[in-house]
Each structure stands twice: as structure tokens, then as C-alpha cells.
VMD Tcl script that draws the C-alpha trace (Angstrom):
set ca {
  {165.38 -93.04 -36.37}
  {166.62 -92.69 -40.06}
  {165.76 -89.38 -42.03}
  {165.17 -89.10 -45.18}
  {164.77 -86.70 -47.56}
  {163.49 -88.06 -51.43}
  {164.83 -85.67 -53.99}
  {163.65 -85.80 -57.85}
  {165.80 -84.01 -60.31}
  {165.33 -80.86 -61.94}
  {162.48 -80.91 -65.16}
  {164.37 -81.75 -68.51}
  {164.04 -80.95 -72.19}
  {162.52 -84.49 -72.80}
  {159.75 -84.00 -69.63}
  {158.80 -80.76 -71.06}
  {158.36 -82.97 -74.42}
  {157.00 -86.20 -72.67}
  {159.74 -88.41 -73.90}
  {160.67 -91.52 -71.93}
  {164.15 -91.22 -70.52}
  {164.70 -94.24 -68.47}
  {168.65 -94.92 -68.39}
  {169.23 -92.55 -70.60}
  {170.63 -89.04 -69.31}
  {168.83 -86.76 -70.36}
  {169.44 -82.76 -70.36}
  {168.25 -80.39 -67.57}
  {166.41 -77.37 -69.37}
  {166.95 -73.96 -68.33}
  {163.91 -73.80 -66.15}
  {165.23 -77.14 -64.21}
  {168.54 -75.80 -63.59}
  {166.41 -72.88 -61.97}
  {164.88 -75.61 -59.83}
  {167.77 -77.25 -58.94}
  {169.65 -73.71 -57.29}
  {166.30 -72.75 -55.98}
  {165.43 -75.81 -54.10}
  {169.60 -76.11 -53.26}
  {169.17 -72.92 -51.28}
  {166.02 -74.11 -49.37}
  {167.93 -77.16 -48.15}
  {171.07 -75.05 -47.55}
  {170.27 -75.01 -43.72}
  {169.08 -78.80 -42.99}
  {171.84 -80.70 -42.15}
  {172.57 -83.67 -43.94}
  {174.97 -86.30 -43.23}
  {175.90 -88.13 -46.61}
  {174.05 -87.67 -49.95}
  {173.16 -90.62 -52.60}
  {172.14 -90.02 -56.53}
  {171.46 -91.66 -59.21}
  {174.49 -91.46 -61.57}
  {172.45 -90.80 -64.32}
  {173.26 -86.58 -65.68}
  {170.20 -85.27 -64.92}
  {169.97 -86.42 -61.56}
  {173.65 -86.34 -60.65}
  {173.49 -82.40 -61.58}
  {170.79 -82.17 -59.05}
  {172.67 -83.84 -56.52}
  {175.83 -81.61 -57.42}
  {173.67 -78.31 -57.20}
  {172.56 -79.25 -53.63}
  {175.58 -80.78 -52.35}
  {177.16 -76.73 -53.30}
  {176.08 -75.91 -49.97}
  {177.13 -78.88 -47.91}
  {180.83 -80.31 -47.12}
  {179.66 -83.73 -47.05}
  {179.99 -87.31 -49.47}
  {178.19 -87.56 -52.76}
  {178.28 -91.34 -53.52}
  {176.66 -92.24 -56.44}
  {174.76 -95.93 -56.91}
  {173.15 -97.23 -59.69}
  {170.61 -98.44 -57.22}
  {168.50 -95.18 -57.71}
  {168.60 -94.83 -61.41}
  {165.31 -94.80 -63.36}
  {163.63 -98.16 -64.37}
  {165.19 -99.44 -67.63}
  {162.60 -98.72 -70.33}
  {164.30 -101.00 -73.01}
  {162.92 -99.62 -76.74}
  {160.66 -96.92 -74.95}
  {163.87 -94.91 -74.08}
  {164.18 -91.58 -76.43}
  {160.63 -92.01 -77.25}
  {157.33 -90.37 -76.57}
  {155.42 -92.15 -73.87}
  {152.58 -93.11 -74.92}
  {148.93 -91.78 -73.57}
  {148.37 -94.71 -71.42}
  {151.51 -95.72 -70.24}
  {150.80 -98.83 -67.31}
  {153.69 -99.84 -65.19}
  {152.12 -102.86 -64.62}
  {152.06 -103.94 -68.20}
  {155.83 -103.63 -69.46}
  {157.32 -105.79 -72.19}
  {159.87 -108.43 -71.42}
  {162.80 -106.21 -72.44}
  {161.83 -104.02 -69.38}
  {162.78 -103.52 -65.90}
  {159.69 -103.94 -63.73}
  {158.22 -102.72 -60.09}
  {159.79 -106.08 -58.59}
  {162.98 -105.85 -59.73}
  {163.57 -101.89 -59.06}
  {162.11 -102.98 -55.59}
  {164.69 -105.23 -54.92}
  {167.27 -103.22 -55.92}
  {165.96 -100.58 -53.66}
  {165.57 -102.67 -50.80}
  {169.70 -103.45 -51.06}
  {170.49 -99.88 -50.67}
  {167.89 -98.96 -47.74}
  {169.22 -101.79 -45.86}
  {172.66 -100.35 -46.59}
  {172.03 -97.24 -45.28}
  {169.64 -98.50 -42.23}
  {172.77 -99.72 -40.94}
  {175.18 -97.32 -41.61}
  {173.05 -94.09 -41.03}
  {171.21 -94.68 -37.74}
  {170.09 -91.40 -36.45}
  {171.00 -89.50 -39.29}
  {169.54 -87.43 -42.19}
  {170.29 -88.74 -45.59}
  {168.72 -87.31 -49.09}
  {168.34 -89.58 -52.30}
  {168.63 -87.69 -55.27}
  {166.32 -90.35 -57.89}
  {163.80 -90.20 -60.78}
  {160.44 -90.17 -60.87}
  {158.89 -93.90 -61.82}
  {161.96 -94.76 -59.28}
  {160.53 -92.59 -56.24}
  {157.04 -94.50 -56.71}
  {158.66 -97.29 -55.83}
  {160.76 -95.87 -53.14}
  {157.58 -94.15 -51.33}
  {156.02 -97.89 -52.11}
  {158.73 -99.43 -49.48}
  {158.72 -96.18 -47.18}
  {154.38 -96.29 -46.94}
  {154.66 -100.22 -47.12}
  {152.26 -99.89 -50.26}
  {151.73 -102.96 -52.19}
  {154.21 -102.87 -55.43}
  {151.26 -103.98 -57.42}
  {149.56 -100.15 -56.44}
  {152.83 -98.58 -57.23}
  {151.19 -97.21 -60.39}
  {148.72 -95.52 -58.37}
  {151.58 -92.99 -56.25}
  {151.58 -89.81 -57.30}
  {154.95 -88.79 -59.57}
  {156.62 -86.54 -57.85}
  {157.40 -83.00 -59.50}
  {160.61 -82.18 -60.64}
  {163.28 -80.53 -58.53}
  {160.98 -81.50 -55.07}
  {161.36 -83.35 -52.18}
  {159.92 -85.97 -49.39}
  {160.81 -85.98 -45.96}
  {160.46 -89.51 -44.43}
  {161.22 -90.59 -40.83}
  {161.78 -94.17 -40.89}
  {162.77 -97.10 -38.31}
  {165.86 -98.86 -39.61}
  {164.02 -102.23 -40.71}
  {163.94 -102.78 -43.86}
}
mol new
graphics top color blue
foreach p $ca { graphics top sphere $p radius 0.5 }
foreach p [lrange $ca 0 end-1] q [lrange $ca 1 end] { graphics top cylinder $p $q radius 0.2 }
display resetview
């Protein structure tokens, strides 16, 4: 059976402020750096064969913090980045935001789905019987917990964002 363990980055200046990030890279704050090392030394002792992140700075500073404490790959795929938000990006979100309703110029559920799917088949096959952490973003670990809980994609909206700087621990057959 395949481990894994679901890891969103560390709270930034532009959570704290509510502004949509998306692609962009956004900047850990003080507080989410203090995440990051305290959440780096509760994972210190779990061993963990390879770890994958988003390449995106907030996340891939995450992914550095925790990866401190283990001698082990860091491969970064674009795969886990955040949904593009297209002229959302750098901008408040507003107070109903509806993943379900996104204009044109945005990446939606399906597509981030797919893109997903790729990389869990990926490491299905080249991971069996090993622990593996995913270092993503929030909108992208509702769809990620979607494929893991075989939740309908059209309910993604209803998963609960995960807080920053926590993890998931999934044990999952390798079909995908």
C-alpha cells in the first residue's frame, strides 16, 4: 500500500490578507515560516522515501524546511501547483468565491483533476509500499482529497481547505 502524507504550505502575507494567489508565489509571513520549522520537526521522525512540491515559492519553502531533516529527493512538478486563477491572481477574493463557477480564463476542478491523476499514477507505480508527502496548495488539496475519498469533482467545493503548514495522512491502493 502507498502512503501518503498531503502537506499545505506555510500561511502567507496574502492569506493573512485574503488575496488570491493562484500561480503566483506568494511570500511566507513570519508566522508561516514558524509553521513550516514547527511542523518540519514533527515529521522529523516518519520516514519518507521521496518528497514532491509544488514549485511555486511558498510551497517549495515548505517542502525545503521539511526536507532539512531528511536525506532524501525533492522533485518538484508543476502538477501540484495551485489552480490558475487568470485575472483573480493578486486580488482579493471575493466573499462568495464558487469553484464551480470560474470564468473561461480559469483553470477548473476537471482540468486540475486530470493533471493530478498523471502524477498519482506516476507515483502508484514507482512508490509501491512506500511513504511519499506532497507539499501543494490549498484549492489544489480539495481536489487531491477529491481523488483520494473518490468524492465527486462536482462536491470538490464542499472539502474542507486545509490549514496552512498541516498535513493528511492517506493509505491508498495503487489504482488510480
Amino acid at each position: 500500500m502507498l502512503k501518503l502524507i498531503i502537506v499545505r504550505h506555510g500561511e502567507t502575507i496574502e492569506n493573512v490578507n485574503g488575496i488570491c494567489q493562484g500561480q503566483t508565489h506568494g511570500t511566507l509571513s513570519a508566522r508561516g515560516k514558524q509553521q513550516n520549522k514547527l511542523l518540519a520537526k514533527k515529521l522529523n521522525k516518519v520516514k519518507i522515501h521521496k518528497i514532491y512540491t509544488s514549485p511555486l515559492k511558498r510551497a517549495l519553502e515548505t517542502a525545503r524546511e521539511i526536507h532539512n531533516y531528511h536525506r532524501i529527493e525533492l522533485e518538484q512538478t508543476d502538477q501540484l501547483s495551485e489552480w490558475y486563477l487568470g485575472k483573480l491572481q493578486g486580488k482579493k477574493f471575493p466573499e462568495f468565491f464558487d469553484l464551480t463557477k470560474l470564468d473561461d480564463d480559469m483553470e477548473n476542478a476537471v482540468l486540475v483533476k486530470k493533471r493530478l491523476l498523471t502524477l498519482m499514477k506516476r507515483i502508484a507505480t514507482e512508490h509501491k509500499n512506500e511513504t511519499v508527502m506532497l507539499v501543494s496548495h490549498g484549492l489544489t488539496i480539495k481536489v487531491l482529497i477529491s481523488i483520494l475519498k473518490n468524492i465527486r469533482i462536482d462536491k470538490v467545493q464542499e472539502i474542507e481547505l486545509m490549514k496552512n503548514s498541516d498535513y493528511k495522512y492517506f493509505i491508498v491502493d495503487n489504482n488510480f
